[in-house]
BALOBA-1460 file (C-alpha; in Angstrom, 3 decimals):
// residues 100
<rec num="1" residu="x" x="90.039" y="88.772" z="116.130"/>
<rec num="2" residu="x" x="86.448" y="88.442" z="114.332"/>
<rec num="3" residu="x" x="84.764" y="85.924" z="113.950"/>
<rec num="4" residu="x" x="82.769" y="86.716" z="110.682"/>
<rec num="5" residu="x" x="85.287" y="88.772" z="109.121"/>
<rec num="6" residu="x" x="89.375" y="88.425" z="109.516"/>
<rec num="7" residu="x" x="90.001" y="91.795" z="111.209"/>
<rec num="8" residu="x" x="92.844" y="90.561" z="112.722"/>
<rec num="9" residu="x" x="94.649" y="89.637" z="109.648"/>
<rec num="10" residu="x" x="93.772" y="93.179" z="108.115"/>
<rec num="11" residu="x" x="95.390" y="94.997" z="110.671"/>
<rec num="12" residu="x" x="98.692" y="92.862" z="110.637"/>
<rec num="13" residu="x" x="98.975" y="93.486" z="106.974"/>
<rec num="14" residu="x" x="97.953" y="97.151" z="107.493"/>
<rec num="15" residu="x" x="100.973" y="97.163" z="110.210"/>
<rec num="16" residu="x" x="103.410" y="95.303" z="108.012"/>
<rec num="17" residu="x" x="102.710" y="97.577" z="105.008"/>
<rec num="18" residu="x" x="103.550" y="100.850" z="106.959"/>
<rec num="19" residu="x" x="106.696" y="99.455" z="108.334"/>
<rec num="20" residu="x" x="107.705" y="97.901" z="105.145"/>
<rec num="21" residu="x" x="107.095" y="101.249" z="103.669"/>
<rec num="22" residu="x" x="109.068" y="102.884" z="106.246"/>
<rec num="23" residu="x" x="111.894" y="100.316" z="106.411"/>
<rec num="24" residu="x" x="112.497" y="100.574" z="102.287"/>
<rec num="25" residu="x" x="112.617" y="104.199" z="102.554"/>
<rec num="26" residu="x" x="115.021" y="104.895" z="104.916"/>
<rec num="27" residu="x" x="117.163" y="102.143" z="103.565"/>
<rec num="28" residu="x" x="116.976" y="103.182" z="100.118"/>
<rec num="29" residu="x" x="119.695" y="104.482" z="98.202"/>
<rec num="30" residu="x" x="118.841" y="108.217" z="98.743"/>
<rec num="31" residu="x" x="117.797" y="107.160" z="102.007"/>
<rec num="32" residu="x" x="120.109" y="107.824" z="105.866"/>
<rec num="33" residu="x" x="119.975" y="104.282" z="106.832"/>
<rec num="34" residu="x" x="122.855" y="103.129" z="105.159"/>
<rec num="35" residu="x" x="122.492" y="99.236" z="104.606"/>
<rec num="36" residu="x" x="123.992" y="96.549" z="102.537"/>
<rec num="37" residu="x" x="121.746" y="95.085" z="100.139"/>
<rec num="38" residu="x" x="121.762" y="91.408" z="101.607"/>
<rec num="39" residu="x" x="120.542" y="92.624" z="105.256"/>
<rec num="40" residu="x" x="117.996" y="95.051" z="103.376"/>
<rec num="41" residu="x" x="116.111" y="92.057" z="101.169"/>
<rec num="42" residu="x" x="116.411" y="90.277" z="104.572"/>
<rec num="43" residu="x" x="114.403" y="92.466" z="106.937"/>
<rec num="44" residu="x" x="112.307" y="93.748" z="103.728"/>
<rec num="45" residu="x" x="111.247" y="90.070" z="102.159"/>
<rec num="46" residu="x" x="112.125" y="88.221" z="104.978"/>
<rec num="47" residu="x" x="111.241" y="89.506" z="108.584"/>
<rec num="48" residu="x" x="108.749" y="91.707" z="107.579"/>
<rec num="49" residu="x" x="107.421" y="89.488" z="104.578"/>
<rec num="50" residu="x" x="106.831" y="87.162" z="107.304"/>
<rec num="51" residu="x" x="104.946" y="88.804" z="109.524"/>
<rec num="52" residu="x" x="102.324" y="90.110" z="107.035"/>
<rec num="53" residu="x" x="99.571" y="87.248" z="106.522"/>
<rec num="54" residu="x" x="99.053" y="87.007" z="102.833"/>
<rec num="55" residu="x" x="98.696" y="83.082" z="103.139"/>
<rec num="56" residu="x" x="96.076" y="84.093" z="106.184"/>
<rec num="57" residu="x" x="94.213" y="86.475" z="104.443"/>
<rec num="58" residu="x" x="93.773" y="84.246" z="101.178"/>
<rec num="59" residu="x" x="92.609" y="81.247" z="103.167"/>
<rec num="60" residu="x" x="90.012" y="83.281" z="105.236"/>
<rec num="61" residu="x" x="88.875" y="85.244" z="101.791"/>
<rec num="62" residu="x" x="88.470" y="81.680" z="100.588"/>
<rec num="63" residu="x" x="86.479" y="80.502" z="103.332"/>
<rec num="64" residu="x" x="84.240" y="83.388" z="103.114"/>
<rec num="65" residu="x" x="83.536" y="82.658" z="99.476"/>
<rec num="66" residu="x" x="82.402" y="79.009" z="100.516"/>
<rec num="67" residu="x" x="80.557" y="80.135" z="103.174"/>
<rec num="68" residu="x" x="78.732" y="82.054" z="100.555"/>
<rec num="69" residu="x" x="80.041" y="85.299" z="102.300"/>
<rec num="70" residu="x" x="80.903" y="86.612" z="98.661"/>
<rec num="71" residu="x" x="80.381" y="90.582" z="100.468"/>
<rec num="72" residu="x" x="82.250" y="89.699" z="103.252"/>
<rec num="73" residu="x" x="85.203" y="88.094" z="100.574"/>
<rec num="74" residu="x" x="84.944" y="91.215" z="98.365"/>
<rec num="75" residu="x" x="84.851" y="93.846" z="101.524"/>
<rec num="76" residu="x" x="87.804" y="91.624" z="102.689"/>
<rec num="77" residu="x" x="89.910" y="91.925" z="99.235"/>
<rec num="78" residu="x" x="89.281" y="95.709" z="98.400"/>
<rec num="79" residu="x" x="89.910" y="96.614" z="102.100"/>
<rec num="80" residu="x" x="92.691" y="94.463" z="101.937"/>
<rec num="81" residu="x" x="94.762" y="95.569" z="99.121"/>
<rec num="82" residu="x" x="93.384" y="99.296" z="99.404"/>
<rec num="83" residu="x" x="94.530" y="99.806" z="103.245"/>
<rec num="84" residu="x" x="97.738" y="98.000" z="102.524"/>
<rec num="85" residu="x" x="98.782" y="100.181" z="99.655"/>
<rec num="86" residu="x" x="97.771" y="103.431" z="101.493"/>
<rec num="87" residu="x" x="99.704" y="102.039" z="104.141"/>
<rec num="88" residu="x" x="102.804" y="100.805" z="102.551"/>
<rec num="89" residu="x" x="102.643" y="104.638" z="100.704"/>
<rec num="90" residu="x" x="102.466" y="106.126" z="104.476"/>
<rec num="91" residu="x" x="105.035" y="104.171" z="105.533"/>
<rec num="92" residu="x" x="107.476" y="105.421" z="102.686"/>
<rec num="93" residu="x" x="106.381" y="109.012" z="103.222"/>
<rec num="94" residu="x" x="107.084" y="108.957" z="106.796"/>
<rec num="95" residu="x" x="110.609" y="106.790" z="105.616"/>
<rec num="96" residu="x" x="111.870" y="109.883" z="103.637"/>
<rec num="97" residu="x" x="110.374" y="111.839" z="106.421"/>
<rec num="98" residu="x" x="112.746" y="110.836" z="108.912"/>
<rec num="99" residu="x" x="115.648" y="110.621" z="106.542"/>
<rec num="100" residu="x" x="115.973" y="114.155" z="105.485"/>
């Protein structure tokens, strides 16, 4: 999705960052899910580590930057880590949200 700038990988990140969020929160000590650490660092780092794109994203920033695309690399980085850490935030809000 895009062709001169990796949409696609933004909003997979952007996805995994909510649910991530989400996921940690209600699993967290203080949190209603009630799981054991092992399956917790498996969904967490594993399942949902996996489906976020941070390989992606860093070969398509570095493509831009050798395309000479240095906005387009810079748009792609602040968007990037600015959207995913709103997101990952939202996510844990909406976490402790549902486990109250």
């Amino acid at each position: 999705m895009g062709e001169t700038f990796p949409w696609g990988t933004l909003v997979v990140n952007l996805v995994g960052s909510v649910v991530i969020g989400a996921f940690a929160a209600a699993t967290a000590p203080d949190g209603r899910l009630l799981v054991g650490p092992v399956l917790r660092q498996t969904v967490t780092i594993g399942l949902l580590g996996g489906f976020t794109t941070f390989s992606s994203f860093s070969l398509q920033t570095l493509a831009l930057v050798q395309g000479g695309e240095w906005t387009r690399a810079g748009a792609n980085v602040m968007l990037s880590v600015v959207l995913c850490l709103a997101g990952v935030w939202a996510g844990w809000q909406a976490g402790v949200a549902m486990t109250r």
